[in-house]
N, C-alpha and C positions, 0 to 999 in steps of 0.2 A: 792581031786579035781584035774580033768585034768587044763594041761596050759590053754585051749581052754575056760574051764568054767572060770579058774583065771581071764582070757583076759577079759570077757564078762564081768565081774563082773565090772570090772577096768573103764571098757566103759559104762555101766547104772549109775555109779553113777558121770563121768565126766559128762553125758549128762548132771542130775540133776543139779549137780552145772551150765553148762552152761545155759541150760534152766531157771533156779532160776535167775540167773544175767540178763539176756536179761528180765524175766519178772518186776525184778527191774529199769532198763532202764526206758519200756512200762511206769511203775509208776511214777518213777521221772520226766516221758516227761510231765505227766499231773498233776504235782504236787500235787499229793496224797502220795507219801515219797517226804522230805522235807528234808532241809541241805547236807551237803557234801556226796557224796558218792563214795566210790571207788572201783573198781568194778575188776574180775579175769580171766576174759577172756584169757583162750591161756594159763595158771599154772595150769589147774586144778589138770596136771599129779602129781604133786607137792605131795597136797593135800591128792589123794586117794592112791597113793603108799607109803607114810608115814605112814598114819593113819594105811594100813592094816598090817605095821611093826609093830604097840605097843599095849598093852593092855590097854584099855581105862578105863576098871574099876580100877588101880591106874595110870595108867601115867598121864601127864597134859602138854597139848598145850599150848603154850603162842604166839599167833601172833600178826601180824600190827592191822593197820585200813582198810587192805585190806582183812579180814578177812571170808568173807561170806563163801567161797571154804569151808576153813576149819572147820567151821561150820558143814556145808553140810557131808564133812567127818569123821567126829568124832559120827556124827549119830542124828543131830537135827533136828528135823523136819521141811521140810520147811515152813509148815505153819508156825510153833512156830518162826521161821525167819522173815516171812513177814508179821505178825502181830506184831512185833516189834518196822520195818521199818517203819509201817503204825502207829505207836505209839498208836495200841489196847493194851489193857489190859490182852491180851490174849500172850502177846509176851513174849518171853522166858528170857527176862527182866521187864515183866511188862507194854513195851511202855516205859520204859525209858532210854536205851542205844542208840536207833538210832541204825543207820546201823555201828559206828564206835566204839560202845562203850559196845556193849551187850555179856553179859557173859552165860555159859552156864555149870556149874562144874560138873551138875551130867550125863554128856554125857563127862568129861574129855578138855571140853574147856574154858580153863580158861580168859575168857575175851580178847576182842581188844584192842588196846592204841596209843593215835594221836600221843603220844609224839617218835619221830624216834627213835629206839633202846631202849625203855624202857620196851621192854619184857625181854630181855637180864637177866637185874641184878634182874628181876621179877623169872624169871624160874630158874635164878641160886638159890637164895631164896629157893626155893621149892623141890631143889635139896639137896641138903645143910639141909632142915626140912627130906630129906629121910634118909639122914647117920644115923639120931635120932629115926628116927618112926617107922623103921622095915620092912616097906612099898615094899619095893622095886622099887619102884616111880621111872620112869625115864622123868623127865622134857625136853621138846623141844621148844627151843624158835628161832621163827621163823623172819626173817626181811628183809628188798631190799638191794640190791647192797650198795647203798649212807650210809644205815645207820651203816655200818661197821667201817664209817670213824668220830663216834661219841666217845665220851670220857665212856661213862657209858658202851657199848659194849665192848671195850679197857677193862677195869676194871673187869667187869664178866668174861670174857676169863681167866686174869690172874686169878683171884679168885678161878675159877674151878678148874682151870690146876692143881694148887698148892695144892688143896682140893680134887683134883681128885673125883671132884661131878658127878651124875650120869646126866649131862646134852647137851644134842647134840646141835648145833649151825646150823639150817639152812637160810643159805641169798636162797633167789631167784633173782636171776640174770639175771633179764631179759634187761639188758643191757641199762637201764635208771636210774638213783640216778633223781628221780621226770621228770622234762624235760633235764637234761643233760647226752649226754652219760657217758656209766662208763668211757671209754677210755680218757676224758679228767677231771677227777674227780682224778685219782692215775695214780702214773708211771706204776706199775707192775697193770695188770688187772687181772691176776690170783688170785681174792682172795683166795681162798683155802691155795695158800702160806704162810699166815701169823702165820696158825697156828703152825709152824716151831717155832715162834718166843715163842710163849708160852709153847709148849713143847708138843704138843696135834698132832693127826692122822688129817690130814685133805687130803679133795679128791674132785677133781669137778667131777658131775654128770650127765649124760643127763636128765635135769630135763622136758622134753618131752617125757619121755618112761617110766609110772604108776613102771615097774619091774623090773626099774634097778634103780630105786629109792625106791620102798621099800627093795630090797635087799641091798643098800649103809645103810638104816636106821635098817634094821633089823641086820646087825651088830655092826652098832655101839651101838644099845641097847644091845646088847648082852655082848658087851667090856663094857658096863656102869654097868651094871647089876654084874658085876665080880667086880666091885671096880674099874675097871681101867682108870675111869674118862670122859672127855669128848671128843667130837669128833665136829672136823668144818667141815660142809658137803656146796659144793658150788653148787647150782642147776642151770642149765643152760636151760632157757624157755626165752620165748618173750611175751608180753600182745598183745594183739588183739585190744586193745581202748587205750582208753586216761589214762593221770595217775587219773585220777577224771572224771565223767561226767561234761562236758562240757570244755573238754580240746579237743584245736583244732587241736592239734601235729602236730603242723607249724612246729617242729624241725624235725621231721622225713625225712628222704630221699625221693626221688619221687621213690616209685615203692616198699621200703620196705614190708609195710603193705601187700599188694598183694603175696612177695613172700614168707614170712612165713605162709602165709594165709595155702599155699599148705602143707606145715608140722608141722604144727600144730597140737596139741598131740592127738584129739581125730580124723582128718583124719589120724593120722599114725596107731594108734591102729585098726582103723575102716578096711585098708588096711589089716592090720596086722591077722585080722579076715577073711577077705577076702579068705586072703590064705592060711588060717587053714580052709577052708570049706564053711565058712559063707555067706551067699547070700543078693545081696542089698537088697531086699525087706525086708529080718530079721533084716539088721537094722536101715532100714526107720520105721518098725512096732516099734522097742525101742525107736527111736525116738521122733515118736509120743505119745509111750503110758507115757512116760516121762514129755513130753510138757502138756500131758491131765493134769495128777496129779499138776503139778505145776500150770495149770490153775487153776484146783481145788482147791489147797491151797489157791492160790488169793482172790478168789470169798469169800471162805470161810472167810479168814481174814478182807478181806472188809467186812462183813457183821458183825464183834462183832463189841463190845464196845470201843467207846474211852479210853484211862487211864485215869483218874479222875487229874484235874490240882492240887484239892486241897492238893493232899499228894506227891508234886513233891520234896519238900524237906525231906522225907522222906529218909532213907539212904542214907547221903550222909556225908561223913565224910573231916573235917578241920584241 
């Protein structure tokens, strides 16, 4: 596969993810998805240059409650997404996870989690089941800037380090722990340094450019893969909305939003295509043909079946 096809590849499926998010918006504006949601606008690069680092038939994703992107990139379908959100029975949980809770293991996504940094000592877990199973299994547990600064993430790091588990560490750093910057949350804002402390490779990323993020990932699965334990990877991206729909981001600066607007990951990629050849109308035509399918998803998920209320207690474990 040329760079040119890589690129292209990189950028139909950021669209989906973006296009998926803004259609979830659409729906929570009219409350047809209900409860919290939080949404990935501006990470997608994140998301599809990882996933195209790992093999998804054993590896296992563990991210936030910001999780739809990576959804999207591990291979879920968006309907089986947004009949979830819509809490059909059609949804890749059933209609029972919601948008913050829904799991997905035979596409390698192993579930969302509200609780900050409890994918951590989750995907260390499963790391840790690889040294035993033969598996080869390389676990990726993913989380924001703020939650680094949690005890249970503290704790999987050392764990790993010392167990040299096959488990990568990515924060996405888009420069807010909820509404407060990183910058007044820790002294050193370089996370990636800390993994000095544990004894592990860590590296910040431009986590805006799909290919130099799946090459930071594709090595360190590589180094996981040989015994050599784990790696903290720091990605550097911005969100495009609020931490949550209906966050007013009264904290932001005046004019911020605007000017990330302009480099933001799927204009740069788009740019990027430009000058490998690519003509706007080819990727106005992805665009759209993009928008279509996720309409279609919609339409379609709206039209099943609710989940049935009576067996809501159905797995769920105390």
């Amino acid at each position: 596969m040329s760079d040119e096809e890589q690129i292209w590849g990189h950028l139909e499926r950021m669209r989906r993810i973006r296009s998926l998010e803004e259609k979830i918006t659409e729906l929570r504006a009219t409350n047809q998805i209900v409860g919290s949601v939080h949404l990935c606008n501006g990470q997608e690069a994140i998301y599809v240059g990882a996933c195209a680092a790992l093999d998804l038939t054993r590896d296992a994703v563990f991210p936030t409650y910001r999780g739809h992107g990576w959804a999207v990139a591990c291979g879920v379908p968006p309907h089986a997404i947004l009949a979830e959100l819509l809490g059909r029975s059609t949804g890749i949980s059933g209609g029972r996870g919601g948008s913050a809770y829904f799991t997905a293991p035979d596409y390698g996504f192993y579930g969302e989690n509200s609780i900050v940094g409890a994918g951590a000592p989750i995907a260390t877990g499963a790391a840790l089941a690889a040294t035993f199973d033969g598996s080869g299994r390389v676990a990726v547990a993913s989380f924001g800037d703020g939650a680094l600064n949690q005890g249970a993430v503290h704790e999987a790091m050392n764990f790993a380090a010392v167990r040299s588990l096959p488990v990568i560490f990515i924060v996405e750093n888009n420069g807010y722990s909820e509404l407060t910057p990183i910058s007044a949350m820790v002294k050193v804002d370089q996370l990636f340094r800390r993994a000095n402390a544990y004894g592990m490779p860590g590296a910040r990323v431009d986590g805006n450019d799909p290919v130099a993020v799946s090459a930071a990932v594709a090595q360190a699965v590589e180094r996981a893969r040989r015994g050599k334990g784990p790696v903290l990877l720091e990605m550097i991206t911005q969100r495009l909305v609020g931490h949550y729909i209906g966050d007013v981001q009264h904290y932001r600066p005046e004019g911020e939003l605007a000017a990330i607007a302009k480099v933001e990951p799927i204009v740069r990629l788009e740019q990027r295509l430009i000058g490998l050849g690519r003509t706007r109308p080819e990727l106005d035509d992805l665009h759209t043909a993009v928008r279509n399918e996720i309409d279609d998803a919609a339409a379609a998920a709206l039209g099943d079946q609710l989940a049935p209320t009576n067996t809501v207690l159905e797995h769920l474990y105390a």
